[in-house]
C-alpha positions in Angstrom: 69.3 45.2 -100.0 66.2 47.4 -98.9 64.6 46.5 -95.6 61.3 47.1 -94.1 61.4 46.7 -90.3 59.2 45.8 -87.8 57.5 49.1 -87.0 56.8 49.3 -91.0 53.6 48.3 -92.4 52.5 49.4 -96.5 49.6 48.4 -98.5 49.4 48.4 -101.8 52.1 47.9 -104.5 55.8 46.9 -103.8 57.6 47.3 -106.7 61.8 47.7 -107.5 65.1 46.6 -108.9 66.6 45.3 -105.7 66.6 42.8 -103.1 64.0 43.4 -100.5 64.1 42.0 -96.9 60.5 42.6 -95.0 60.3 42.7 -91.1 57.2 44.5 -91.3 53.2 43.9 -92.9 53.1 44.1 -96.5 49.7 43.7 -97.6 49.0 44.2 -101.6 51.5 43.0 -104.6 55.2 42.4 -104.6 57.3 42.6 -108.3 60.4 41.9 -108.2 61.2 40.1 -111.1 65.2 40.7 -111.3 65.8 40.3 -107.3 65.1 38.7 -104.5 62.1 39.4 -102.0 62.8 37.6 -98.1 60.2 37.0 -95.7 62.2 37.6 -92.5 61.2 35.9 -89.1 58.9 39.0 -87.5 57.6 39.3 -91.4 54.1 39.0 -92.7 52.6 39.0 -96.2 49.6 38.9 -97.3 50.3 39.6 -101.4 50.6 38.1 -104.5 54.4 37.9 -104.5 56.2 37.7 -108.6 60.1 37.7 -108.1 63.3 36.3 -108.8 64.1 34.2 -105.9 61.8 34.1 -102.6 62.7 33.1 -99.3 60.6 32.7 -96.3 61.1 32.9 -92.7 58.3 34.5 -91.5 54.2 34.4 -92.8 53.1 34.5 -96.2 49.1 34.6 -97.0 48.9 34.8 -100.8 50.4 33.3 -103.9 54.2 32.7 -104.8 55.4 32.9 -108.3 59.8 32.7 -108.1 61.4 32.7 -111.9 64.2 30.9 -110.4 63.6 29.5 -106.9 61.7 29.3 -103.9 62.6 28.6 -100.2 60.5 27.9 -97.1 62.9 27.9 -93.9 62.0 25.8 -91.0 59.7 28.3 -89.5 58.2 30.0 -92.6 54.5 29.4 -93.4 52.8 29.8 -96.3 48.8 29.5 -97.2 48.8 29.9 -101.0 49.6 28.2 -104.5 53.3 28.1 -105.2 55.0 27.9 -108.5 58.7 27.6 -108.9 61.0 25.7 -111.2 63.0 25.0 -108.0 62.1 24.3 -104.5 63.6 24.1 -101.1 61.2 23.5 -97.9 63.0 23.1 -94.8 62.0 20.5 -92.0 59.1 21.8 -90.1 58.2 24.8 -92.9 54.1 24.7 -93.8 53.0 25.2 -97.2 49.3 24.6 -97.9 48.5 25.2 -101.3 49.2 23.9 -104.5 52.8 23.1 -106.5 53.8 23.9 -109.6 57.4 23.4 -110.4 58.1 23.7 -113.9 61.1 25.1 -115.9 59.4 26.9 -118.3 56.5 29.7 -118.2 54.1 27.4 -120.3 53.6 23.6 -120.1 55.3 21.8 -122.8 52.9 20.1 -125.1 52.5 16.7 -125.1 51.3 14.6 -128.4 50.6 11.1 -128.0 50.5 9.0 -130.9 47.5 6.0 -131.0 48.9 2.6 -130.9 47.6 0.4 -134.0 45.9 -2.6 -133.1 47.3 -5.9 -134.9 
C-alpha cells in the first residue's frame, strides 16, 4: 500500500495499480480501478475519485464512483454524489450529495406492459 503523508500535497492526476492511503491534499482525479483508494483522518480530497473500494476517514469534496464498495467512517465527510453497488456509512459520517447504488454499470430496463380494461 502507497501512502501520501501529511506534509504531501499533488494536483492533478492520481493514477496506479495499488492501494493508496492519503494523509496529505490531493486535488485533481484519482483511478484506481483494480485497488483501493483510503481517505485517512488528516486526509483531504478534492477529486473525482473512480476505484475499486473507497474508504473515508478524513475529507472528500468531489464525486465517488467504487466498482465494489464504499465506506464513510464515523468521522469522514463527504460533499459530492456517490455511486456504489455497496455502502457502509458509519454513525456520525456526513455525506451530502446524491446515492446511487446499483449492481450494474447501466440501469436495467424496465418494460411495463398496459393492463386491458374489461
Amino acid at each position: 500500500m502507497a501512502n501520501i503523508g501529511k506534509s504531501i500535497t499533488i494536483k492533478g492526476d492520481l493514477t496506479g495499480e495499488e492501494d493508496i492511503q492519503v494523509e496529505g491534499t490531493v486535488e485533481g482525479r484519482v483511478d484506481l480501478p483494480n485497488n483501493q483508494f483510503t481517505v485517512g483522518a488528516e486526509g483531504k480530497v478534492r477529486a473525482e475519485i473512480h476505484a475499486k473500494s473507497v474508504v473515508v476517514i478524513g475529507q472528500v469534496h468531489g464525486n465517488i464512483v467504487a466498482a465494489e464498495r464504499l465506506e464513510v467512517q464515523a468521522t469522514g465527510v463527504i460533499h459530492g454524489d456517490v455511486k456504489a453497488p455497496r455502502l457502509i456509512v458509519h454513525e456520525g459520517a456526513v455525506l451530502n450529495g446524491s446515492i446511487e447504488m446499483s449492481k450494474s454499470p447501466a440501469p436495467a430496463k424496465v418494460t411495463l406492459a398496459a393492463a386491458s380494461g374489461a
